[in-house]
N, C-alpha and C positions, 0 to 999 in steps of 0.2 A: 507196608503198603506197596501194593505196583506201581511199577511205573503208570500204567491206562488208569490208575484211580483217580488222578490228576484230572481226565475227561470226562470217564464214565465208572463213578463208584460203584455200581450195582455190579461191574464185571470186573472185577478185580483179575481173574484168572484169565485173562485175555493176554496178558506176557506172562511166559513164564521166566522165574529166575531161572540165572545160571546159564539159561542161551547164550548163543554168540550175535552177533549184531544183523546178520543176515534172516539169522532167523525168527529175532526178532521182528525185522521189518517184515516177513511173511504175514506174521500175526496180524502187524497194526493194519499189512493190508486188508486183509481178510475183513478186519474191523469197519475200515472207511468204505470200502467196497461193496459192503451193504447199505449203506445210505446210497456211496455214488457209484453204481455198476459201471460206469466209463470208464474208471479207473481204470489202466492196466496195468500201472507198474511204480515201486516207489524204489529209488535208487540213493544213496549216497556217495558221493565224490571228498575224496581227504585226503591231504599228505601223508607221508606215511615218514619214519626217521631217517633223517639223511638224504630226503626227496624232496624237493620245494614242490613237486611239479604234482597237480591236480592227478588221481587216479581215482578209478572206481573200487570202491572199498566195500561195499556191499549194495545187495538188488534182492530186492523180494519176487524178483523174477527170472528164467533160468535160462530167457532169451538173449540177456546182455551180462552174463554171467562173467563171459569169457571175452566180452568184448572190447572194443575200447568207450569211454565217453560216449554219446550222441553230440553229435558236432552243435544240435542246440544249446546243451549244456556248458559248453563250455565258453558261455558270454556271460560269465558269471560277472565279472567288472570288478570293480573296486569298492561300491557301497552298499550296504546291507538294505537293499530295500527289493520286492519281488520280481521277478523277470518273467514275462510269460510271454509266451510264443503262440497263438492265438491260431495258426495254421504253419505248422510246421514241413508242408510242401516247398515252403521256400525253399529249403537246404537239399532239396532234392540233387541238387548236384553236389555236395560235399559226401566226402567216402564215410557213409554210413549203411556198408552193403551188410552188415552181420546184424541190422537189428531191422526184425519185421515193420517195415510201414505201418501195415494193418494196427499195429499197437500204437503209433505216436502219430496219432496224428495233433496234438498238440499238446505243451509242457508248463507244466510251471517252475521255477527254481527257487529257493532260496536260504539264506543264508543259515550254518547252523554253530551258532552263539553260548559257549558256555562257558562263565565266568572273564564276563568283557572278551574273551576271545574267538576270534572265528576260526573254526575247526574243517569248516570243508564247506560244503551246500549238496542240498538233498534237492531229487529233482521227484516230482509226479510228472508223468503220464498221463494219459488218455485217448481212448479210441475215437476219440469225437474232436470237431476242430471248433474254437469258439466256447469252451465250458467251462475255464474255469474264473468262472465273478466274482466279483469281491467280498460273497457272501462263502463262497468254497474257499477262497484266498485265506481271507479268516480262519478256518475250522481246517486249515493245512497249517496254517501258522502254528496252531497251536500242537498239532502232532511234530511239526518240524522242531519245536520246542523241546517233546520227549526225546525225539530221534537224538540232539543234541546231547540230552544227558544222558542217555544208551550209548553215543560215541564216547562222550571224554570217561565213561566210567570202563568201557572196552579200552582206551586207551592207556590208563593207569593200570587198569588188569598186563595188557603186553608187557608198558615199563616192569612193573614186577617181575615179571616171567625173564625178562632182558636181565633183570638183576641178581635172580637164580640164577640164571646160566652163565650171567659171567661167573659167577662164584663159582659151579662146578668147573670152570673154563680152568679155574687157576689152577685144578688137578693136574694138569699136561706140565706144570713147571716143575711136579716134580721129577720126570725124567726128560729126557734130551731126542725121544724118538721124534716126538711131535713137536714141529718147531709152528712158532705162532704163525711165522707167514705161509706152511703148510696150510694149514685151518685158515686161514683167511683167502687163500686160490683156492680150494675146496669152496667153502662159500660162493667164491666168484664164479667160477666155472660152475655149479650149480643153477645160480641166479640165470647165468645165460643162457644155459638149457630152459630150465623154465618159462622164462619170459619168449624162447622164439615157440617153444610147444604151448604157449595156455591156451590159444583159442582150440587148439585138436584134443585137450584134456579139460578145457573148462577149468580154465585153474586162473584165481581172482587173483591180486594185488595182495590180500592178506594169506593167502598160502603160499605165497614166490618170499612174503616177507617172512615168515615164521621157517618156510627153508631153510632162508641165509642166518636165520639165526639159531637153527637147531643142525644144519651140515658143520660148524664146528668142533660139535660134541661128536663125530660117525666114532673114534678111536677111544671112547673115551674109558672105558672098561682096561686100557693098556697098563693104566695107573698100578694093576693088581699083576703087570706081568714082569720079570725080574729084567733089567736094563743088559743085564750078560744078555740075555735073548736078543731082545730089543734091537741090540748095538752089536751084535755080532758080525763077522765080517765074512764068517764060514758060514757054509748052506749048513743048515738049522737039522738035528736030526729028527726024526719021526715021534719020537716022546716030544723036544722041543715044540715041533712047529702045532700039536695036538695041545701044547700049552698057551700057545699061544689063540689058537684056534677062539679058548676060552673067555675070549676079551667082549664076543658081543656079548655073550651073558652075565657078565660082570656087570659089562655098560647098565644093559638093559636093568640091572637091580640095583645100580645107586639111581640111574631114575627113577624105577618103581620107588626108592626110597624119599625123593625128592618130592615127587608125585604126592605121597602120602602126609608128610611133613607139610607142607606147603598147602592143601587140600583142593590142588588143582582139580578144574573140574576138563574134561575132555573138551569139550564144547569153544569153552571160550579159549583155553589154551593149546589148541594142538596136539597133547600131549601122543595118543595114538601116531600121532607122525614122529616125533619125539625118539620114541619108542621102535618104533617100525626101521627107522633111518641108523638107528644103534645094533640093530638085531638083524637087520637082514642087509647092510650094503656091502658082505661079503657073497651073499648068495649070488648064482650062475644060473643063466637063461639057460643053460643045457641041465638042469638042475645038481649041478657036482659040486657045487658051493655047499657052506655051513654057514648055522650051523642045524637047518632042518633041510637042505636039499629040496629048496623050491624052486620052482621053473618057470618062465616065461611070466602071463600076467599076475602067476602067484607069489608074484613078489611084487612087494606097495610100490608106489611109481615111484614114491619120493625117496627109497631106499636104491632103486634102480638109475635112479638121475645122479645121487650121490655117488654112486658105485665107480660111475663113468667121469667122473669130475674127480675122484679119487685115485684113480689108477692110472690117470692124464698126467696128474702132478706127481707121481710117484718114480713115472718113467721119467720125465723131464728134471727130475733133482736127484742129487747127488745123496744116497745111500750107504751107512755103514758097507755095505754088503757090493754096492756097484758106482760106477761114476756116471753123473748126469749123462743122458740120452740127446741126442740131435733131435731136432724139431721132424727132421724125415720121418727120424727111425722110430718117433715116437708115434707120430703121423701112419707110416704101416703097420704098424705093432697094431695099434688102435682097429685099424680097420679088419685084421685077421685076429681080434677080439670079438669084434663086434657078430652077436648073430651063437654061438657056443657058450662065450661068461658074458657080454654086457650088450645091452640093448643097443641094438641097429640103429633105431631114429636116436638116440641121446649121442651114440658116438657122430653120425652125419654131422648134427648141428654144431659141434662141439671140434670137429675138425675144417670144420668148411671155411674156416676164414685162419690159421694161423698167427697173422701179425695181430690179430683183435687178443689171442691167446699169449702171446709175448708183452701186450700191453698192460693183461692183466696181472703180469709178474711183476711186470714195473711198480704198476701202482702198491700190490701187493710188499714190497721189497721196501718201499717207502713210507709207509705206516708206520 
């Protein structure tokens, strides 16, 4: 049975399985949005692992996609009981310049509750100020209900996915190219790219999260390449470096194998990013990367973000082959990269503050 059959038995097919949470909430909008055309928009705000702090986790609408919170929402308080904001012109002065007036003119919030615990709060919308009574209050409550076990059931889906991936993680122990605190500044340096670009790529809280947890795996195909290569000290010969070449298509087919074993589905798990981020964060904006010589936006963003988060930490640490690089040299290298092999805007963000990039060695060093 559906989730919606809990409301409306006769439509069962109104969620479908196997979506992700967003797209879910599409649906359910579409659902209530025909009783209540005011509706504009139905949102969820949720911690996310290792985050105390409220984010927007999913939006059935494509206006606050990339944005942050609505500064309504987030007087969520401390008790589970509804919050409604009845004209939300109040807040006209708090910086909420990224989400259409026209859409909020007022909110309801409330808490989303599954197995004694509270998971986040889902907020409605609407175009109208003054609408929603306690007869809609009601008949949101109860979708806020579904929304609740559509999240913790998305949430235990990620844990899983968190638990594959540690396990293919532990492949990198078997040789010494990839050291863990590698993989873990790749991550970092990632996440920060991400998080300053999501509003110019529309990119949520649950794709910056499945980033930092799939930019660990970019090398992971190495596992099949002989450690003489690996750990050499000499420039690699033309057979060599063609052998090694061979590492994202490896990658890419113990995930495919993963994928299949596990019977992820795309939707909820990412896995196309997965995918994408193994196979292509050697390719070059000038298209002279492998290992299909893609160019420009034809290469997935999130293998391009990797790419630059990868060759940041590469220069800066100490290599069979060379000794760590100065923060300068690594800093100009960067930027007479950027624009031929790696993306302009990802190297910008990612250079622009250096001691924030020193920081994250630190913390990375201390794990």
């Amino acid at each position: 049975m559906t989730v919606m059959a809990a409301i409306t038995p006769h439509e069962q097919n109104d969620v479908v399985p196997g979506q992700g949470l967003s797209e879910q909430l599409k649906t359910i909008y579409q659902r209530i949005s025909r009783q209540y055309p005011f509706l504009s928009c139905i949102g969820v705000a949720a911690t996310d692992k290792g985050n105390s702090s409220l984010q927007l986790y999913a939006s059935s609408c494509g206006s606050i996609s990339s944005g942050k919170i609505p500064p309504t929402f987030k007087l969520e308080g401390s008790n589970q009981t509804p919050l409604v904001v009845e004209d939300m012109s109040i807040f006209a002065g708090a910086d909420d310049s990224s989400h259409p007036p026209a859409l909020f003119q007022s909110g309801l919030t409330l808490p989303l509750i599954a197995n004694d615990h509270t998971l986040g709060y889902t907020f409605f919308t609407a175009t109208e100020k003054d609408c929603f009574t306690p007869e809609i209050i009601q008949q949101m409550s109860i979708y806020s209900r579904v929304i609740a076990r559509l999240l913790a059931s998305e949430k235990r889906t990620t844990e899983n996915l968190r638990t594959a991936v540690a396990g293919i993680l532990q492949l990198n122990n078997v040789n010494e190219a990839e050291s863990p605190a590698h993989l873990r500044r790749v991550a970092e340096y990632s996440k920060l790219i991400a998080t300053e670009c999501a509003a110019a790529h529309d990119l949520d809280a649950r794709w910056i999260d499945h980033l930092v947890m799939f930019a660990p795996l970019h090398d992971i195909g190495k596992v099949f390449i002989p450690e003489s290569i690996l750990l050499s000290p000499d420039r690699l010969t033309n057979e060599e470096f063609e052998q090694v070449k061979t590492h994202t298509l490896k990658g890419r087919d113990i995930i495919d194998h993963m994928i299949t074993s596990f019977g992820y589905q795309d939707e909820l798990h990412y896995t196309n990013m997965l995918r994408n981020i193994i196979l292509h964060h050697h390719e070059a904006m000038d298209g002279s990367g492998y290992p299909y010589g893609l160019k420009g936006e034809e290469i997935p963003l999130e293998a391009r973000i990797v790419a630059v988060a990868d060759v940041l930490d590469a220069l800066l640490t100490r290599r069979s082959y060379k000794e760590a690089w100065s923060m300068q040299r690594t800093m100009e290298t960067m930027q007479e990269l950027a624009g031929p092999r790696l993306d302009p805007e990802f190297v910008e963000i990612l250079t622009r503050d250096p001691d924030e990039l020193v920081q994250i060695r630190i913390r990375c060093a201390q794990e």
